[in-house]
Structures are given as C-alpha cells and as structure tokens.
N, C-alpha and C positions, 0 to 999 in steps of 0.2 A: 834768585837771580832774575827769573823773568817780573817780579815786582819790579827793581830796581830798573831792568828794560822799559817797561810801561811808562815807568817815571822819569826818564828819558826822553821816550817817546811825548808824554806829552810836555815836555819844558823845550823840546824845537819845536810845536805848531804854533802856527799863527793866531793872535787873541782872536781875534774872529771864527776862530776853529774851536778851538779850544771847548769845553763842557762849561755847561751855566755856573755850575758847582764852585768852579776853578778860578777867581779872581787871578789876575794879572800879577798882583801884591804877595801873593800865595808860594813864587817860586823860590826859593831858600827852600819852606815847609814840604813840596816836594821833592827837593835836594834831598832833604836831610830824613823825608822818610826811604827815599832808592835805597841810601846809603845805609841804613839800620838795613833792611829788609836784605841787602848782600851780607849783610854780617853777619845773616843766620844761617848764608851758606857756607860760608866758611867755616863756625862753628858746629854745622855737623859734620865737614870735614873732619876737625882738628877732633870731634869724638869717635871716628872711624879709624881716624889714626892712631889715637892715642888708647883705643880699645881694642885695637889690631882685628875692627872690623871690617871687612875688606867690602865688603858689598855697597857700604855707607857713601863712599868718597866716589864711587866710580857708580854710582846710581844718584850722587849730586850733581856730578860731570858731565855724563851720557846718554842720563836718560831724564831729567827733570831739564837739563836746560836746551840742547837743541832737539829734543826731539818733540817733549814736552808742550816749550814758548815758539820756536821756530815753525816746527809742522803744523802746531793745533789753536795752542791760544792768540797767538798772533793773528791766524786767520781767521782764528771765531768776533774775539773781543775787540772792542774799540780801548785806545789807550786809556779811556779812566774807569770803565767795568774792568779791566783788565785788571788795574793800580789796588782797585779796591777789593778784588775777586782773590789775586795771589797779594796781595798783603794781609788779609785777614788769614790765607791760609799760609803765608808765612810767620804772623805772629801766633797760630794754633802750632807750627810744629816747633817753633821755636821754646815754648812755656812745656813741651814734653819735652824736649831736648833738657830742658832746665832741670825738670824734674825726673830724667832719668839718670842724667849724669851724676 
C-alpha cells in the first residue's frame, strides 16, 4: 500500500517537481503500477484469511501501512525512492506470496 501512496504522491506534483526519471507522458504507467502494487496487499490479506492466519491481515493493516508509510517512509523518502524502494519490496513479497500459497 504505501507503493501505491508514493505513486500517488508523485502523479499530484507539479512537472517541474517531479524526478528527472518521470516524463510527463509516464502517468497511466504510474497509475497502473500504484494499482498492481495494492493488490499485493490485498492478497496477502485474502492468504491470512483464507489460511486462518490471523497475524497476516492485521500486520497488513497496522503495522505495514500507518505505522510503517506514515511514521517512517514518508518522512525518510522522496515520492520516487519511495515508488521504487517499496515496489520492488512489494513485487519480492508478492512472488513469496505466489509461491507459498
């Protein structure tokens, strides 16, 4: 979730803000990666759920997204180390996710 914050965070600044990286033309591609990168949250919900592990879903809730994005990364990172920092660590828990399910 906080990938998908990031990716947020940088499709409101202004092009002049923005990271050299990030053409103008680029925003869909960061739409569409926020939106992958939530849906890894959800699904290790729906594996906490559906494995009746309770830790899983309420350690995706309360402690990965405000305490995690709000308290820490937010005030460490700028929006596209951010983007890029918790998206690769959302596509590394995601591909264990795949493969433990």
């Amino acid at each position: 979730m906080s990938a998908a914050l990031f990716a947020g965070k940088l499709l409101k600044m202004d092009e002049e803000d923005r990271p050299a990286w990030l053409p103008v033309q680029r925003n869909t591609l960061i739409l569409m990666l926020g939106n992958v990168f939530a849906v890894g949250l959800v699904g290790a919900m729906v594996y906490g759920a559906f494995n009746l592990t309770w830790w899983i879903p309420i350690l995706c809730l309360f402690i990965t997204f405000p305490v995690l994005h709000v308290l820490i990364l937010d005030r460490m990172l700028k929006a596209g180390a951010g983007l890029i920092l918790t998206g690769l660590l959302s596509v590394i828990g995601s591909a264990s996710l795949w493969h433990y399910w």
